[in-house]
Rosetta silent file (secondary structure, phi, psi, omega in degrees, C-alpha in Angstrom):
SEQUENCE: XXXXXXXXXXXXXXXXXXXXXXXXXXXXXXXXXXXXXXXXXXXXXXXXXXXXXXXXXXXXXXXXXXXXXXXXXXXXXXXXXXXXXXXXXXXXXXXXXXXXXXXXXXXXXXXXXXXXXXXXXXXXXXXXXXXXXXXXXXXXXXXXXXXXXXXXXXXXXXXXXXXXXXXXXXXXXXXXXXXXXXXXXXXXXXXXXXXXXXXXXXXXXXXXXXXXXXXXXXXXXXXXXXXXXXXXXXXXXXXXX
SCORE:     score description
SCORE:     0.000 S_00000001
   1 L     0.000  123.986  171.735   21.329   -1.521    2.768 S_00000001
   2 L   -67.657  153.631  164.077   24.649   -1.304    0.519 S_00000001
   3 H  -120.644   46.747  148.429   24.577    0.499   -2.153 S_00000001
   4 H   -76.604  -15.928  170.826   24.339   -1.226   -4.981 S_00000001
   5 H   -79.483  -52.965  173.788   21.015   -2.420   -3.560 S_00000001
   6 H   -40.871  -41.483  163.435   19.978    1.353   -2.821 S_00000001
   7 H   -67.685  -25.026 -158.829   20.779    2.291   -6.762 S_00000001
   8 H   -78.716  -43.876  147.901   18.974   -0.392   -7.778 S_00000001
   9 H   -25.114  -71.616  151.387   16.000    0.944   -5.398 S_00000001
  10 H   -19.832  -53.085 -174.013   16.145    3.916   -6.499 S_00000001
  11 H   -57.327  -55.984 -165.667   15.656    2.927  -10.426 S_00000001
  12 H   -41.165  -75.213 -162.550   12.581    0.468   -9.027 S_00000001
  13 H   -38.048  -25.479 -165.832   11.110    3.729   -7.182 S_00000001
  14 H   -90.384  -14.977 -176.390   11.557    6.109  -10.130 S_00000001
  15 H   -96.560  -12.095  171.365   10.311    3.666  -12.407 S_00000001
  16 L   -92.648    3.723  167.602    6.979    2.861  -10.149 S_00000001
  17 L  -113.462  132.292  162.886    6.292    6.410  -10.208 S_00000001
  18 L   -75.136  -21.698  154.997    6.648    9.056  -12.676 S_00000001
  19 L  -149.863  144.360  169.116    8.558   11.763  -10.673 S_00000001
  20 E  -117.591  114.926  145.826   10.058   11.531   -7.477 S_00000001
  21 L   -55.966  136.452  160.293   11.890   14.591   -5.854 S_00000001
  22 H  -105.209   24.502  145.602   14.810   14.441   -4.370 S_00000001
  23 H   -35.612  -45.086 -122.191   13.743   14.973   -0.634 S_00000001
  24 H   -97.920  -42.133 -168.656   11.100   12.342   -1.346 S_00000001
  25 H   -88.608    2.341  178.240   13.649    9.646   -2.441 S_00000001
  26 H   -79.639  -25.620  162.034   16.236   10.892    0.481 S_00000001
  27 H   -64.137  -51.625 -167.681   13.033    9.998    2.854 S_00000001
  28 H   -54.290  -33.683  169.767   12.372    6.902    1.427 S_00000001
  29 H  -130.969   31.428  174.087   15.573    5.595    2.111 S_00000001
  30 L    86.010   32.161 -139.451   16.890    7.212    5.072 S_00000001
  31 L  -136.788  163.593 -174.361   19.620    8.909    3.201 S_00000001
  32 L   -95.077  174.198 -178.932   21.112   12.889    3.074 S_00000001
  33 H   -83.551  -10.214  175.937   20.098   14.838   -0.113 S_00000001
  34 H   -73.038  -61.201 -172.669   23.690   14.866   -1.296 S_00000001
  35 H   -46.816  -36.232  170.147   24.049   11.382   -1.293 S_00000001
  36 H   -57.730  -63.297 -179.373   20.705   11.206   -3.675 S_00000001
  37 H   -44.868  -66.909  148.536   22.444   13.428   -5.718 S_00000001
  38 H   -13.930  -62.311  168.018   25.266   11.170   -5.879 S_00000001
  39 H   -63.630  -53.704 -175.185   23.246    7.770   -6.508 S_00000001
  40 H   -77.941  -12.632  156.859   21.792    9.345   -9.459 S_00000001
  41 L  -104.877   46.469  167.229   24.576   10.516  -11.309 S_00000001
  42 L  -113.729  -14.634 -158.680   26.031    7.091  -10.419 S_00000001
  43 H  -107.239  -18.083  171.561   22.895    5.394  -12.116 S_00000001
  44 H   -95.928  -21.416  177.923   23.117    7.857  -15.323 S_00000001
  45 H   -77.101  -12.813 -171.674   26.359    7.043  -15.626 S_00000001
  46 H   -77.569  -27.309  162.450   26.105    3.257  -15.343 S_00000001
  47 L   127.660   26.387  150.940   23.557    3.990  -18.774 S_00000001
  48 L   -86.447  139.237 -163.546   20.373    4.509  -17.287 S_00000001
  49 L  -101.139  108.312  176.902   18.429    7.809  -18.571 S_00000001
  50 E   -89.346  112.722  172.710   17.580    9.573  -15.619 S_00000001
  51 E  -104.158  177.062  122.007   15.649   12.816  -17.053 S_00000001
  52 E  -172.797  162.163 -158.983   14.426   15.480  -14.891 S_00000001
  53 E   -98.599  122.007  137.828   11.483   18.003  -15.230 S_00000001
  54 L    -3.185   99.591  169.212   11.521   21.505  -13.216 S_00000001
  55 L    87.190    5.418 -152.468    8.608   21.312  -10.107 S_00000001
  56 L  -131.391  -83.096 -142.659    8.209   17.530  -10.985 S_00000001
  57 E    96.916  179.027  178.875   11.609   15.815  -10.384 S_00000001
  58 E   -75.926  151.421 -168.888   13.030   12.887  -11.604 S_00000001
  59 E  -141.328  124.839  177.975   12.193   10.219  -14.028 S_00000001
  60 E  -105.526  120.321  177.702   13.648    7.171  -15.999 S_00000001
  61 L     1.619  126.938  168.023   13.151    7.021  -19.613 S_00000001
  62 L   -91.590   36.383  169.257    9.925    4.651  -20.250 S_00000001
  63 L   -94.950  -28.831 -165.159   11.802    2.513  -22.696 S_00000001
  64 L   -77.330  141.245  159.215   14.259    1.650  -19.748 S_00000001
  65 L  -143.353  164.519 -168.605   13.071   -1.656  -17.605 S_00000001
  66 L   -86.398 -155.719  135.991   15.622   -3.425  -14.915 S_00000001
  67 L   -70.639  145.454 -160.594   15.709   -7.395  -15.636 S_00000001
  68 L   -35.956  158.956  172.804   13.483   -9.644  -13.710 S_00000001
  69 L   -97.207 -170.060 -158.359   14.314   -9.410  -10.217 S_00000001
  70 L  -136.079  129.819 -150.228   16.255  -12.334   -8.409 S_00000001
  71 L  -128.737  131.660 -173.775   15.158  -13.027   -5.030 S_00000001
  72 L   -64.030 -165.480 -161.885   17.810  -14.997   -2.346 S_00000001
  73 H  -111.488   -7.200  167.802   15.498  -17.911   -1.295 S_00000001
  74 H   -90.604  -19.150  174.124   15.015  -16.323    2.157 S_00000001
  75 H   -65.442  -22.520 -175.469   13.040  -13.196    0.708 S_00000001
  76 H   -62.070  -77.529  153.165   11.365  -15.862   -1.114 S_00000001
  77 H   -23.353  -98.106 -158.593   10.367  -17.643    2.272 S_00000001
  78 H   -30.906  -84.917 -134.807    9.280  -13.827    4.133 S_00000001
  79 H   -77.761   -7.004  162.436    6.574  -13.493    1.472 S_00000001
  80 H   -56.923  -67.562 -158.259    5.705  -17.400    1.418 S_00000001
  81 H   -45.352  -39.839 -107.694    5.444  -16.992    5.175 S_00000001
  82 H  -123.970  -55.978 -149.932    3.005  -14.004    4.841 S_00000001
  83 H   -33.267  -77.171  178.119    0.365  -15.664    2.267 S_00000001
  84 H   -33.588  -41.746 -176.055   -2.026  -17.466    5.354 S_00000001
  85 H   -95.183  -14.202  171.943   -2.582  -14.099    6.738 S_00000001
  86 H   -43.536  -71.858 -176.934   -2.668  -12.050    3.307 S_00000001
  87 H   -35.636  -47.569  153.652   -5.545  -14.309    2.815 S_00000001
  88 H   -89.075  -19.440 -171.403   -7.400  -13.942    6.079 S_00000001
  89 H  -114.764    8.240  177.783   -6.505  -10.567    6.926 S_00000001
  90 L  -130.758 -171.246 -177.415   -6.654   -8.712    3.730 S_00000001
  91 L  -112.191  155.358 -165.256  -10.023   -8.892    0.991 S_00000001
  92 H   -65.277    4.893 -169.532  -10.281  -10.253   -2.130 S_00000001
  93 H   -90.456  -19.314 -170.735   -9.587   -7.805   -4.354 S_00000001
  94 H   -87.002  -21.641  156.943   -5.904   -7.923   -2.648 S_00000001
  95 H   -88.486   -7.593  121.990   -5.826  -11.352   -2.544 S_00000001
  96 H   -40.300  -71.081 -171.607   -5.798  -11.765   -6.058 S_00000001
  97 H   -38.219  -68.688 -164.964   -3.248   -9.574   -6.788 S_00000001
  98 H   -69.949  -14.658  145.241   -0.862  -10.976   -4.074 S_00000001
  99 H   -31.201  -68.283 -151.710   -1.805  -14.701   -5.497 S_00000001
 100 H  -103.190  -16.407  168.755   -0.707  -13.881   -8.730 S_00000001
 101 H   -73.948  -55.275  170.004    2.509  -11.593   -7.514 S_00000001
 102 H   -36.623  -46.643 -171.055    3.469  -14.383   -5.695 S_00000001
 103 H   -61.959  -45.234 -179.676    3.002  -16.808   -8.586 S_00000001
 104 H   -68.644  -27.698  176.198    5.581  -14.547  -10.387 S_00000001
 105 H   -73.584  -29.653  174.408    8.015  -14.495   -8.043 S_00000001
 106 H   -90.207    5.535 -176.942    8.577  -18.205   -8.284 S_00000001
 107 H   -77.752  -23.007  160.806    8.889  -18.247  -11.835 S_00000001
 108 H   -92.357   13.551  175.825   12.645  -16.612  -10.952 S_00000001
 109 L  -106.872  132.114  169.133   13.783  -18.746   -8.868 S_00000001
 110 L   -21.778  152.653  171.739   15.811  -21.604   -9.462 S_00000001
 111 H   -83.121  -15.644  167.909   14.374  -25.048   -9.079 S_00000001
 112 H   -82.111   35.004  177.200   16.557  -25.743   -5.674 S_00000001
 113 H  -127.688  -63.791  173.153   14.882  -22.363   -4.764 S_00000001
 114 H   -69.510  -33.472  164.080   11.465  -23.573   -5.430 S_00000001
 115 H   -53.200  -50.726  157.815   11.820  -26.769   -4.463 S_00000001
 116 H   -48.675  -45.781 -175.378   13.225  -25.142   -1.006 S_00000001
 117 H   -71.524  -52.678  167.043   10.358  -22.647   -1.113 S_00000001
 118 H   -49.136  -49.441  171.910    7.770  -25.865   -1.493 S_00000001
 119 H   -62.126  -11.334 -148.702    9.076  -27.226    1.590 S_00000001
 120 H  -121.868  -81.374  173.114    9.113  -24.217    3.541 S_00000001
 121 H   -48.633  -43.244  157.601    5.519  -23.933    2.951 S_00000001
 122 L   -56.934  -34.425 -177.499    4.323  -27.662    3.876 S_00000001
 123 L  -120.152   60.770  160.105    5.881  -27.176    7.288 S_00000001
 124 L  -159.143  111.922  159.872    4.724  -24.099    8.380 S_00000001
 125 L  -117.835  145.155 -164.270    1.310  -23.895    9.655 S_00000001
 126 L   -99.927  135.597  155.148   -0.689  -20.433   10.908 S_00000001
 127 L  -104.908  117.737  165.327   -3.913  -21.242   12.965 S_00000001
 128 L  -125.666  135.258 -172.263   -6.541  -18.645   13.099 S_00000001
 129 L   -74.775  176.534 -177.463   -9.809  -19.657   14.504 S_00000001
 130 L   -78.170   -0.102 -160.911  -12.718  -19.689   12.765 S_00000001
 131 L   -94.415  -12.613 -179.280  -14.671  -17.204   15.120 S_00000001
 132 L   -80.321  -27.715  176.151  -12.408  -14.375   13.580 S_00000001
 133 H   -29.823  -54.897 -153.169  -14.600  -15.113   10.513 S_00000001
 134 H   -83.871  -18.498 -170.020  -17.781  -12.803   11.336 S_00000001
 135 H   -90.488  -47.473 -176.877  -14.946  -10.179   12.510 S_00000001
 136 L   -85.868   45.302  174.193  -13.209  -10.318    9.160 S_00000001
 137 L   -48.681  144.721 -168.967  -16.267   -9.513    6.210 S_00000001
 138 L   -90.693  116.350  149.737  -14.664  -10.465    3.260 S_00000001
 139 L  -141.047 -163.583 -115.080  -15.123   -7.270    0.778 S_00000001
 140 L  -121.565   -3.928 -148.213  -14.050   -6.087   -2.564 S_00000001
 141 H   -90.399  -30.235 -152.734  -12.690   -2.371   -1.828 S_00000001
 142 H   -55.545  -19.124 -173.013   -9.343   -2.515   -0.640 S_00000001
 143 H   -82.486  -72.840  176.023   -7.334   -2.406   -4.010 S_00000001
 144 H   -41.374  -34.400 -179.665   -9.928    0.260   -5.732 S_00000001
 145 H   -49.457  -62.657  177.739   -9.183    2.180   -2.389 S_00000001
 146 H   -38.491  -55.234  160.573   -5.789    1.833   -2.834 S_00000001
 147 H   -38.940  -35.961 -154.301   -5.896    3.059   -6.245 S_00000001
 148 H   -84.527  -62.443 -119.776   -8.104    6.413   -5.192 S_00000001
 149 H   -85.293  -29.465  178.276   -5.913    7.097   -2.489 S_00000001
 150 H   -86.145  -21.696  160.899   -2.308    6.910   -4.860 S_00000001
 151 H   -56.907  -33.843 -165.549   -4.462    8.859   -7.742 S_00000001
 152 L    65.278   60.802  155.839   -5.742   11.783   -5.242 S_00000001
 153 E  -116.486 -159.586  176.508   -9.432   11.136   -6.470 S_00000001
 154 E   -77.340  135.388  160.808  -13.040   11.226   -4.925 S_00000001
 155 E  -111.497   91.103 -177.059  -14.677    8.119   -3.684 S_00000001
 156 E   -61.086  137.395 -171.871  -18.093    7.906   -4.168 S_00000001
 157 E  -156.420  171.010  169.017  -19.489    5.025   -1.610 S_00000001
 158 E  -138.122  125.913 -154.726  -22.701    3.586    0.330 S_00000001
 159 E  -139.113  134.071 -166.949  -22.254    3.390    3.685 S_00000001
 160 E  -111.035  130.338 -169.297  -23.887    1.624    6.595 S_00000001
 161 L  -103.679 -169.591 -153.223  -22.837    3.476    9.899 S_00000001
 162 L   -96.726   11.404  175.142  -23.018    1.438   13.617 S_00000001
 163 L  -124.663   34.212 -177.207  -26.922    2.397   13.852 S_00000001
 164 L    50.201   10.379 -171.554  -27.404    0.701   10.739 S_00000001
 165 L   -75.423  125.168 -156.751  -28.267    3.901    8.765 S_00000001
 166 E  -103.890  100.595  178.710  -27.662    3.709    4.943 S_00000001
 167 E  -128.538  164.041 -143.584  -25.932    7.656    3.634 S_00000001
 168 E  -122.252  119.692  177.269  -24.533    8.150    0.335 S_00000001
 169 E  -108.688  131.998  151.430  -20.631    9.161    1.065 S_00000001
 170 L  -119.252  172.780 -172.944  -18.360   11.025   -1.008 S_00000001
 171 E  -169.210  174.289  176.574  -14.650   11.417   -0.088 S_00000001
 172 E  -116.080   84.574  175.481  -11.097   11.751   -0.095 S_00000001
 173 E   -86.983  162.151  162.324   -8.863    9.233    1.323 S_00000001
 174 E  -146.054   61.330  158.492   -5.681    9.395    2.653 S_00000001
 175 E   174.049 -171.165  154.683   -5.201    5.802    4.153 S_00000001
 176 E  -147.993  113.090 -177.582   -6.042    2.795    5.098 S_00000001
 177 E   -89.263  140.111  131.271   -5.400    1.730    8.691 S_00000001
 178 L  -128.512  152.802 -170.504   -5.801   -1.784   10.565 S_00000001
 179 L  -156.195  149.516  162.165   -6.925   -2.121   14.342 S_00000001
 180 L    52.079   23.346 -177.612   -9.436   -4.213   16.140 S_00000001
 181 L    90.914   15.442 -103.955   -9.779   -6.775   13.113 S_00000001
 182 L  -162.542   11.693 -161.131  -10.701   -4.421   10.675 S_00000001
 183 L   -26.461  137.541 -155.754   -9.759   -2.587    8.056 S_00000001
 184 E  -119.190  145.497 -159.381  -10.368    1.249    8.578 S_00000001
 185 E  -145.295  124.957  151.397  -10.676    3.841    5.460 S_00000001
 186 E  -126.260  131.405 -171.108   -9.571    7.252    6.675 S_00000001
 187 E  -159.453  170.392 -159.026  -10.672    9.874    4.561 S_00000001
 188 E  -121.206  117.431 -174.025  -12.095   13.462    4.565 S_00000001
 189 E   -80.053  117.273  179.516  -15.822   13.239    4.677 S_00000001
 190 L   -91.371  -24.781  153.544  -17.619   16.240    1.967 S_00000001
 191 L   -80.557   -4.619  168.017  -20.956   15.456    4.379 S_00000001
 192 L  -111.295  -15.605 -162.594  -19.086   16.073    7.726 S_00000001
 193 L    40.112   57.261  155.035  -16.608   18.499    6.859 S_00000001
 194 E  -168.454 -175.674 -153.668  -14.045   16.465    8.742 S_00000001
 195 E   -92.821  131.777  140.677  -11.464   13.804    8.543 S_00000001
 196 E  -136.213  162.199 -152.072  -13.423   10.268    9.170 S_00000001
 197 E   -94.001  145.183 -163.723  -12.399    6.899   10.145 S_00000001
 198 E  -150.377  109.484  171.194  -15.167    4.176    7.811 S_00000001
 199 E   -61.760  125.486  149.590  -14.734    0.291    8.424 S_00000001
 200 L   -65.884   19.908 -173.056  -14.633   -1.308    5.218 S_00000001
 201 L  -100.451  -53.554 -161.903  -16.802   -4.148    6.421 S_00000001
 202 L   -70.465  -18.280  176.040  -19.429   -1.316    6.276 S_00000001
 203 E   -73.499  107.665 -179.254  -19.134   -0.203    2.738 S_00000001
 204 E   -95.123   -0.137 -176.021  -21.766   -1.412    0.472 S_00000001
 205 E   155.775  141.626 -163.871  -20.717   -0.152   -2.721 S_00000001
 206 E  -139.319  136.683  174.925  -17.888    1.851   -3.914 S_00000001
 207 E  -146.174  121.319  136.687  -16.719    3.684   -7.392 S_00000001
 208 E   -21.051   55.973  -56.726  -13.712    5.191   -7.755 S_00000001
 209 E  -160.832  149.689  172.561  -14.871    8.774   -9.357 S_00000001
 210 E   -85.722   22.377 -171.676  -12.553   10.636  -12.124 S_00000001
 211 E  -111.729  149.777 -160.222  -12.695   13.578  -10.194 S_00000001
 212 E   -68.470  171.221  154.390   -9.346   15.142   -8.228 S_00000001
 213 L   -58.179  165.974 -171.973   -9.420   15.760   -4.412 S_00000001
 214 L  -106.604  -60.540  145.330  -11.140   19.144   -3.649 S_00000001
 215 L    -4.467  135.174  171.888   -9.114   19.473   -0.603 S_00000001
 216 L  -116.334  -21.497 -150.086   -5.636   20.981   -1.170 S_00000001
 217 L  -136.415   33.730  163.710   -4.421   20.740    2.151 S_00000001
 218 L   -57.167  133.138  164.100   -4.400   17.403    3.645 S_00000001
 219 L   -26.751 -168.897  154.402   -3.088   16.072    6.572 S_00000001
 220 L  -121.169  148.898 -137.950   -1.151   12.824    6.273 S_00000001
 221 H   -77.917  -67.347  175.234   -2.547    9.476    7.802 S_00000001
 222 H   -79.072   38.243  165.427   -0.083    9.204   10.608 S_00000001
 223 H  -102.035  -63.473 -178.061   -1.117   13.068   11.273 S_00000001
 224 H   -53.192  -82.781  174.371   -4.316   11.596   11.551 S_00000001
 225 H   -52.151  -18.678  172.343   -3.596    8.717   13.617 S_00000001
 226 H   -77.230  -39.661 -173.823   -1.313   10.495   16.242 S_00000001
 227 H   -64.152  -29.320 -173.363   -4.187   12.693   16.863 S_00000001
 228 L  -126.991   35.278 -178.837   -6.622    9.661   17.907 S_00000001
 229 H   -72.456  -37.771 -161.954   -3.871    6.915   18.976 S_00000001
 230 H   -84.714    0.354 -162.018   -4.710    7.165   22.635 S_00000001
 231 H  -101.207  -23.448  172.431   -8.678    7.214   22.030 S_00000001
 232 H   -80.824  -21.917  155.626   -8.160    3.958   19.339 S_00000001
 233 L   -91.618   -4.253  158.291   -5.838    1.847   21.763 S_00000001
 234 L  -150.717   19.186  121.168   -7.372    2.304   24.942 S_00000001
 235 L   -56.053  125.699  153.830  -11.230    3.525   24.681 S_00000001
 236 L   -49.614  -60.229  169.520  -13.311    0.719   24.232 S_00000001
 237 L   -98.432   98.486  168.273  -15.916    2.492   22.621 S_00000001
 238 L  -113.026  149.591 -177.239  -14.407    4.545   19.895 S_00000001
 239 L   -63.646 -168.041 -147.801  -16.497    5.807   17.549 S_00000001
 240 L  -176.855  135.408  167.290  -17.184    4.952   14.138 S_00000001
 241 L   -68.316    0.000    0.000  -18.874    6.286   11.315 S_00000001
C-alpha cells in the first residue's frame, strides 16, 4: 500500500470509529508507531481536523466526510465476484446490507465501468449444489450479532442445542467464526461460565440487550480458536452447544 492510500485509510478508519489509538491503527496497517505519528500530522496538515482525547485517542472532527470513494473497475469486479456466495453463504440480514452496499458502489463508477462491471457478471458463473441448502439455514442474526459484538453488549437468545433441548442463553460475544458450513457464534456463556462455540442455525430468537459485557477480561476470538483449532479441523465429532 503507498501512502497516499494508507492516509486516506487512516481518515476512513478514524472516521468509522470514534477513537482509535495509535498502536491500534499501527496494527491495522502493518506499520511502526512513528510512522502513525507521521501519517497524522501529514493528514492535519493537508486540512483534516484530527483531535485527540487523553485514554481515548484519536478522532476526526464529525463535520469532516472524505468524497465518495472511486473504485478502479477491478475492485469493482472482486466484490461483483463475491455476491453468489455472500448470498449463499452469509443470512439475510447480511444480505441486505451487502445488496444495497453494492448497489452504491456502482452509482460511482463511470458508465464504461459499469457497463464493464455488467459484463463481468453475465460471464461468471458459481455452482453450488442444492444439497448445501439444509446445511446452510437461512437466519436473521448475523448483522444484530455483529452489532453486539462491535458494541460490547449482552445477547439475550433461545437456543436449541444438538439434543434438541430449548435453554434461554445470555452472553457475550466475541466473534463469529465459519467451519463445516456454518456459521459459529463464539461467546462467553453466563449459564456455563465458559467461552462457547453456538451455531447460528440453532438460534431461535435473539435481542440485542442494552446492557455492557460483565466480563472485563476477554480473550480475543483467534485466542479462542488457537485453543480448539486441532479439535475443529480434525475431530469429527466436535462438540457443540
Amino acid at each position: 500500500m503507498n501512502r497516499i492510500d494508507r492516509l486516506l485509510g487512516i481518515i476512513t478508519l478514524l472516521q468509522a470509529k470514534k477513537h482509535r489509538t495509535v498502536p491500534q491503527i499501527a496494527q491495522h496497517f502493518g506499520i511502526s508507531e512513528r510512522t502513525v505519528f507521521r501519517d497524522l500530522r501529514a493528514i492535519g496538515e493537508i486540512g483534516v481536523p484530527v483531535a485527540f482525547e487523553p485514554e481515548k485517542g484519536y478522532s476526526v472532527g464529525g463535520g469532516f466526510f472524505l468524497p465518495p470513494v472511486s473504485l478502479t473497475a477491478e475492485e469493482a469486479n472482486a466484490l461483483s465476484l463475491a455476491e453468489p456466495l455472500v448470498i449463499r453463504f452469509a443470512d439475510k440480514s447480511v444480505q441486505q446490507h451487502y445488496g444495497s452496499a453494492l448497489s452504491k458502489i456502482r452509482m460511482v463508477l463511470g458508465r464504461m465501468q459499469q457497463e464493464r462491471l455488467d459484463h463481468t457478471r453475465r460471464q461468471t458463473a458459481h455452482f453450488i449444489p442444492d444439497h448445501y441448502a439444509h446445511l446452510m439455514p437461512s437466519t436473521d442474526y448475523l448483522v444484530p450479532i455483529q452489532n453486539a459484538i462491535a458494541e460490547c453488549r449482552i445477547v439475550r437468545m433461545v437456543y436449541i442445542n444438538q439434543q434438541e433441548e430449548e435453554s434461554i442463553r445470555e452472553v457475550e460475544p466475541i466473534g463469529l467464526t465459519f467451519y463445516s458450513l456454518n456459521w459459529h457464534l463464539i461467546a462467553w456463556c453466563h449459564l456455563r461460565g465458559e467461552y462457547r462455540d453456538f451455531r447460528t442455525s440453532r438460534i431461535r430468537q435473539l435481542v440485542v440487550t442494552m446492557q455492557p459485557f460483565r466480563k472485563t477480561d476477554h480473550i480475543s476470538l483467534e485466542e479462542y480458536l488457537d485453543s480448539l483449532r486441532s479439535e475443529i479441523f480434525h475431530s469429527p465429532d466436535h462438540p457443540l452447544t
